[in-house]
C-alpha positions as CSV (number, residue, x, y, z in Angstrom):
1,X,122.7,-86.9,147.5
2,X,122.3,-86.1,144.0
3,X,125.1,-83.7,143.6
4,X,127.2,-86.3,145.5
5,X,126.1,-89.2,142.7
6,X,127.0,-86.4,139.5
7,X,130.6,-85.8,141.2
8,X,131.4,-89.7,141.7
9,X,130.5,-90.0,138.0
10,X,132.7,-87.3,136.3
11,X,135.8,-88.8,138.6
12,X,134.8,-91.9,137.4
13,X,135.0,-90.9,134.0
14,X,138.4,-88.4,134.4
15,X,139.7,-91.7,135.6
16,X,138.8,-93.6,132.9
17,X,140.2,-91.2,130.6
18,X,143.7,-91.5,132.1
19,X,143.7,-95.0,132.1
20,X,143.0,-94.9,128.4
21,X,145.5,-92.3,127.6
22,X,148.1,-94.3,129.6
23,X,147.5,-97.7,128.0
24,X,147.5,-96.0,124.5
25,X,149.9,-97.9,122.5
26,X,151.8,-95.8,119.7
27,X,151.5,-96.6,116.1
28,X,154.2,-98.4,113.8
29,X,155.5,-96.2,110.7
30,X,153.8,-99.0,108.0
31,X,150.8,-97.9,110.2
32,X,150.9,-94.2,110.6
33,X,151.4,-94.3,106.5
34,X,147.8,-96.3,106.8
35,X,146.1,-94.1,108.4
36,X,147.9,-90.9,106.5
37,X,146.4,-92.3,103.3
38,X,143.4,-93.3,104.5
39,X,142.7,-90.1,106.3
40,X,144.0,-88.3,102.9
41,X,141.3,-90.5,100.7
42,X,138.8,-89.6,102.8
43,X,139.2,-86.4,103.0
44,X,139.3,-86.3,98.8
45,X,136.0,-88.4,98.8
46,X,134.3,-85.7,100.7
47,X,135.4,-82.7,98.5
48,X,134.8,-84.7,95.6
49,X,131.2,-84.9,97.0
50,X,130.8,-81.6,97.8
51,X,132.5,-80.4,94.3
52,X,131.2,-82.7,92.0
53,X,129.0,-80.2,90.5
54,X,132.0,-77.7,90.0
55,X,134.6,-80.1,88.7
56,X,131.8,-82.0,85.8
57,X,131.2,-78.0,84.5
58,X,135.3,-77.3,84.4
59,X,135.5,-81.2,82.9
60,X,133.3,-80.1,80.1
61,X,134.9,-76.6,79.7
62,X,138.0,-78.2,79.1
63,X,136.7,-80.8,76.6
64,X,135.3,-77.8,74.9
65,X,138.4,-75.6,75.0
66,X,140.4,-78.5,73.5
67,X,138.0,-78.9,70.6
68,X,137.6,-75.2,69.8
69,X,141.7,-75.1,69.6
70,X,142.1,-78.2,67.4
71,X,139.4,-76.6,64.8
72,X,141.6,-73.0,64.9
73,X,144.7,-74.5,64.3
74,X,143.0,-76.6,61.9
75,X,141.4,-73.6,60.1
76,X,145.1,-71.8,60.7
77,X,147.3,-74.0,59.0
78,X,144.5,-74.3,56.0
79,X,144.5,-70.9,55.8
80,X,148.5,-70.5,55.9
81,X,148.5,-73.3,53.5
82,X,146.0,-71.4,51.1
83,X,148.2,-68.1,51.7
84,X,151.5,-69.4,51.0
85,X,149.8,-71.4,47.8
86,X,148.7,-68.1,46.2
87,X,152.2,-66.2,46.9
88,X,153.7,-69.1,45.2
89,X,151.4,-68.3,42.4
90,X,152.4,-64.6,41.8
91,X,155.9,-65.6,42.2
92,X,155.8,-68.5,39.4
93,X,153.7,-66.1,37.8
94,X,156.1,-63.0,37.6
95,X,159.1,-65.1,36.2
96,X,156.9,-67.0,33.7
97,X,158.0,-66.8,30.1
98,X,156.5,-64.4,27.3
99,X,155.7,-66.1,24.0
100,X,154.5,-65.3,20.4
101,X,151.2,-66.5,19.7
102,X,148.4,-68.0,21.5
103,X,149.3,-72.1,21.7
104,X,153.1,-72.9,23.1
105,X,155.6,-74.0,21.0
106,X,157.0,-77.8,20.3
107,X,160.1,-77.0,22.9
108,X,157.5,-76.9,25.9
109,X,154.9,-79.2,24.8
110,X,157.8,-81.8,24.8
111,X,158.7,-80.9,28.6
112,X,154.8,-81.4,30.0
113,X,156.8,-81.5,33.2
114,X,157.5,-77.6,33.4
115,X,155.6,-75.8,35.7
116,X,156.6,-72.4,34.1
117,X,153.5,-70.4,32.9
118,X,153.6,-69.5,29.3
119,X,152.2,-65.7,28.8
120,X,151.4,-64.0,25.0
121,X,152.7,-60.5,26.9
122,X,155.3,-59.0,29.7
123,X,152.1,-57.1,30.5
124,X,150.0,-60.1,30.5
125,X,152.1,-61.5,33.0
126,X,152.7,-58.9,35.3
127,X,149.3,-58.5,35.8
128,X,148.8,-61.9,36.9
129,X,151.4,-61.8,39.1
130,X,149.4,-58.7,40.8
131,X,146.2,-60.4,40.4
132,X,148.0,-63.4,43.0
133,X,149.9,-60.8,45.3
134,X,146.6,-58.7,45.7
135,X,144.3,-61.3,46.7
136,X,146.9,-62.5,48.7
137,X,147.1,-59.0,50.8
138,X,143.2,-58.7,50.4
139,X,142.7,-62.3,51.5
140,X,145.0,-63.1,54.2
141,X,146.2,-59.7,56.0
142,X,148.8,-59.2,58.8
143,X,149.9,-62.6,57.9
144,X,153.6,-63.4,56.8
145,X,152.7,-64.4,53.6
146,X,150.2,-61.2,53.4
147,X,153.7,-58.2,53.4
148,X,155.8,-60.9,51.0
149,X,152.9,-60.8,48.6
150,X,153.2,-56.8,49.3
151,X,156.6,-56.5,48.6
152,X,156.6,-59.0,45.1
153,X,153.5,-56.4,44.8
154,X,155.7,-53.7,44.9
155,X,158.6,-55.1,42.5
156,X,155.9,-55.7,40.1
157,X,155.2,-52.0,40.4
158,X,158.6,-51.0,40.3
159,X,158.9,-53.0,36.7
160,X,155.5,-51.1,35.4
161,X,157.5,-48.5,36.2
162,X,154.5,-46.8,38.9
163,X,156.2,-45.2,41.2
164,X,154.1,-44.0,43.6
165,X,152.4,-47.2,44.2
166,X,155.1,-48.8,44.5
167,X,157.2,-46.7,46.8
168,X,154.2,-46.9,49.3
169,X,154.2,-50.8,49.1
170,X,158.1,-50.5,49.4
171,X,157.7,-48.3,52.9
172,X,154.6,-50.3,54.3
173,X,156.9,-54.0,53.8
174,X,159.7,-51.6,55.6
175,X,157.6,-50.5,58.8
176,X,156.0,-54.1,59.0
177,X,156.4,-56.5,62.0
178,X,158.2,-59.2,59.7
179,X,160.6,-56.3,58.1
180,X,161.5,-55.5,61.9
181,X,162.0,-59.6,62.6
182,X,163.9,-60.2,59.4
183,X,166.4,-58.6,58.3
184,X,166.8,-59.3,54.6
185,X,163.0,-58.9,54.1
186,X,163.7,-55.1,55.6
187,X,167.1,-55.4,53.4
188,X,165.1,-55.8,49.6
189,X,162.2,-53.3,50.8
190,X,165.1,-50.8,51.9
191,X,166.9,-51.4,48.5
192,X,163.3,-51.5,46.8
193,X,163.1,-47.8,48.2
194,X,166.5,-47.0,46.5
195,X,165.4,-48.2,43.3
196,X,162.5,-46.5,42.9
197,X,163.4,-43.1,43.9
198,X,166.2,-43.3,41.7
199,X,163.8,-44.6,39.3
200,X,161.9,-40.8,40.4
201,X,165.1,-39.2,39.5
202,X,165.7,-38.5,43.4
203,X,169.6,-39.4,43.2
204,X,170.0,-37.5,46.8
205,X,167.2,-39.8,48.3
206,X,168.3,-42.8,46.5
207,X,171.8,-42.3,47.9
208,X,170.3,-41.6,51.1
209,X,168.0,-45.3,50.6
210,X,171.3,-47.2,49.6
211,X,172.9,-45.8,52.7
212,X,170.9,-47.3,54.8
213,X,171.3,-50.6,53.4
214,X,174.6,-50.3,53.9
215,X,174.7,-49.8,57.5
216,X,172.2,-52.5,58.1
217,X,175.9,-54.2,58.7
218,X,174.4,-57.4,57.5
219,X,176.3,-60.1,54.6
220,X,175.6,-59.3,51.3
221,X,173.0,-56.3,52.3
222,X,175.8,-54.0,53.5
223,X,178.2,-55.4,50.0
224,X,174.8,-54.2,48.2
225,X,174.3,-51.1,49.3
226,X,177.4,-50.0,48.8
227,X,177.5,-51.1,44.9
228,X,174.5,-49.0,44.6
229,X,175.7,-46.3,46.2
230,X,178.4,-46.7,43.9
231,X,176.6,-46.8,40.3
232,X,174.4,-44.0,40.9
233,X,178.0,-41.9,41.9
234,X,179.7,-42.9,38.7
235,X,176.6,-41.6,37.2
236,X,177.0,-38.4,38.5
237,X,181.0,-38.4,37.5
238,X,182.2,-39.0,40.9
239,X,184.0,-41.9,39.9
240,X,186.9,-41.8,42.9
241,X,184.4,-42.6,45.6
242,X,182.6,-45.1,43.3
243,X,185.8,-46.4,43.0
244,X,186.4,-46.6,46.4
245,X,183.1,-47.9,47.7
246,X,183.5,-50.6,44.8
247,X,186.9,-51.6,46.1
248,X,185.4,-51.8,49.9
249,X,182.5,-53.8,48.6
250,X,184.7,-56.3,46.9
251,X,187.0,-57.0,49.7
252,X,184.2,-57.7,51.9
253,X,182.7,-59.9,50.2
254,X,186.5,-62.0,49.2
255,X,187.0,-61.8,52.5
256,X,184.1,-63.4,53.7
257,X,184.1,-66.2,51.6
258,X,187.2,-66.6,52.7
259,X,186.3,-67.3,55.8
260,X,183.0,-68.8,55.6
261,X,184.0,-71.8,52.7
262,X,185.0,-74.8,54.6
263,X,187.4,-76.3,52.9
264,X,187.2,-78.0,49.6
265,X,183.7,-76.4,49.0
266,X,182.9,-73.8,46.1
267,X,180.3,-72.3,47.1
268,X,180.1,-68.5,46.3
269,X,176.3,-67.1,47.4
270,X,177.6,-63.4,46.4
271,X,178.8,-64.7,43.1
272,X,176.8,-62.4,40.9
273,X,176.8,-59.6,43.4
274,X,180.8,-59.8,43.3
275,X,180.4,-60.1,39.5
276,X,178.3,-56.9,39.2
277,X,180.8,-55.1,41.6
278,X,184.2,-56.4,39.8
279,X,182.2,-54.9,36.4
280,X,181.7,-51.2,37.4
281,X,185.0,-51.5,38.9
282,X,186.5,-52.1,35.5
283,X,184.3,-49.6,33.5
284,X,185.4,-47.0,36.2
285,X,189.5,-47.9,36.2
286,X,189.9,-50.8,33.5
287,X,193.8,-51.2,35.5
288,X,192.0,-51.9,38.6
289,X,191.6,-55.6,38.9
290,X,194.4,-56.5,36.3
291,X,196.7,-54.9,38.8
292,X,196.1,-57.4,40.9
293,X,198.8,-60.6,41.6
294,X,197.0,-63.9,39.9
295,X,196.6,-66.6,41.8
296,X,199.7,-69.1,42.1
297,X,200.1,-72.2,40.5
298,X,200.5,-75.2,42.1
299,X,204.0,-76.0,43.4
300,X,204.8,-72.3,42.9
301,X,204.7,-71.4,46.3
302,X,206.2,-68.6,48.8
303,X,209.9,-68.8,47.4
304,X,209.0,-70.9,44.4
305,X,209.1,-70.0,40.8
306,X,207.0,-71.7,38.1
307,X,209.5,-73.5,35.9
308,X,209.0,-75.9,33.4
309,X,209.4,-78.7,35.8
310,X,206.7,-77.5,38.6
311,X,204.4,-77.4,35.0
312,X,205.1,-80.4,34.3
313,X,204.3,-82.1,37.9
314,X,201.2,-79.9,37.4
315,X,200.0,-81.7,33.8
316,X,200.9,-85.1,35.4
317,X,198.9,-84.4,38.6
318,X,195.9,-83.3,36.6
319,X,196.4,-86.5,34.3
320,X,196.6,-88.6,37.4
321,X,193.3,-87.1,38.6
322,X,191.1,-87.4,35.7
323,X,192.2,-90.9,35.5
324,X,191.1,-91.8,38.9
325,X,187.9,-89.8,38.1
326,X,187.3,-92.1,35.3
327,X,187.6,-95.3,37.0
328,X,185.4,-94.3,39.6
329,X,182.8,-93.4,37.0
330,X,183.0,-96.9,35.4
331,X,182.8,-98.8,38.7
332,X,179.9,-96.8,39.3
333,X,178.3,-97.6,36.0
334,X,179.3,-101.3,36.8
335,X,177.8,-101.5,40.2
336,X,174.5,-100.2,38.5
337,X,174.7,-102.9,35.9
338,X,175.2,-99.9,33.4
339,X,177.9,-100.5,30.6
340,X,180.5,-98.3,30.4
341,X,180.7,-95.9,27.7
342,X,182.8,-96.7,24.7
343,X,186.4,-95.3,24.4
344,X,186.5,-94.9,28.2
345,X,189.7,-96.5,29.7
């Protein structure tokens, strides 16, 4: 009788079960999105519980992180600051002025303004130029402003006329991470190099030195290289490949301002190279450069001779011009409330 009673309850119950399944009514979307969210929040309370412990300790390792990088970039950029501050030192320092006596004269005590350092010696000065580039390398090293304080090390040296000294601080700016990175930083340490084994009396390895300027293939580096390579020939009475390097040289370097000036603009960076070059080249074959064609004249184009008429459109264009040039200035000085100066027209 019993087992009879236990079977009509679990049919009972089976049935029940199938009538619930069948009257189950499916959920709307705006409902199943309920339940999605509030399954999902519940499930986040209950990690949140069990991981509360984990997430405060990563909370607080975070904070910490943050705070320990704001104090090294803060002591970073002090430091970089402090670094870049003594390098400008040694460099002000090197190209101060030497004067007589102890006290400066009446010319600079009425320009308080000038920050150029007044020293009683070239020796003076050089060493405190080496005194800043030293406790910049000593201070600060493997920085940036640690192998540019080595190499204005180095051309101190190279003035003093310490070769060996300097030739090291020359090679160790040339193997550095920053020569590698930057080209005319490895450029001046290569030509740095040069100098001072020329300055050794090692023409072969300062030939060798200038050589690989050149072929560093970069503006003004390559043009350089090649005008050394060019002196230290002529020195040795080779003066047809001096010649001919200086000719290169100076055709590169027309060239590219040629086509680097936008128009109207006269701008010449390589001015005083190009001057240095055009020089030699004269001292070597004074016909060289006055062989050249001058320049034409305005109106004394392709086809066009200069005649007295084409000079005379000339003086009245230039006339014209410095008129207008005048009148500008004077409505300039009138706009600023400035009277203009007497005799002007």
């Amino acid at each position: 009788m019993a087992t009879d009673r236990n079977q009509n309850i679990k049919q009972q119950l089976l049935k029940k079960r199938d009538d619930a399944a069948r009257r189950k009514v499916p959920l709307a979307p705006g409902e199943m999105v309920d339940d999605a969210v509030a399954r999902g929040l519940s499930s986040a309370s209950r990690w949140l519980r069990n991981n509360f412990g984990v997430l405060q300790w990563i909370i607080v390792a975070a904070i910490a992180a943050g705070i320990g990088y704001a104090v090294y970039d803060n002591r970073s950029i002090k430091r970089a600051e402090a670094a870049s501050s003594e390098l400008i030192k040694g460099t002000i320092s090197e190209h101060g002025r030497v004067v007589a006596g102890s006290t400066t004269s009446k010319g600079e005590e009425e320009n308080p303004d000038d920050p150029t350092p007044t020293f009683k010696s070239v020796e003076e000065k050089r060493e405190t130029a080496l005194a800043s580039y030293r406790k910049v390398t000593s201070s600060y090293p493997g920085t940036g402003a640690a192998i540019l304080a080595r190499m204005g090390e180095a051309g101190v040296l190279l003035d003093k006329r310490e070769w060996d000294p300097a030739l090291a601080a020359y090679n160790e700016v040339k193997s550095s991470a920053l020569a590698a990175a930057d080209v005319t930083v490895r450029g001046r340490a290569i030509e740095g190099v040069g100098l001072v084994l020329e300055g050794k009396k090692d023409t072969d390895g300062a030939l060798k030195a200038f050589r690989e300027l050149e072929n560093t293939d970069a503006r003004g580096l390559k043009e350089l290289g090649m005008y050394h390579q060019a002196r230290i020939l002529y020195g040795k009475g080779e003066s047809d490949k001096a010649k001919e390097l200086l000719k290169g040289a100076r055709d590169r370097l027309k060239s590219a301002e040629a086509s680097s000036k936008p128009p109207g603009s006269e701008s010449r960076p390589f001015s005083f190279l190009e001057g240095q070059i055009e020089d030699l080249l004269k001292r070597i074959d004074p016909a060289a450069l006055a062989a050249e064609p001058s320049p034409p004249l305005p109106g004394a184009g392709p086809g066009k001779s200069v005649t007295p008429e084409n000079l005379k459109k000339l003086q009245e264009e230039l006339a014209r011009k410095l008129q207008e040039k005048a009148k500008k200035s004077n409505e300039d000085q009138e706009r600023a409330g400035t009277p203009a100066p007497a005799g002007s027209p």
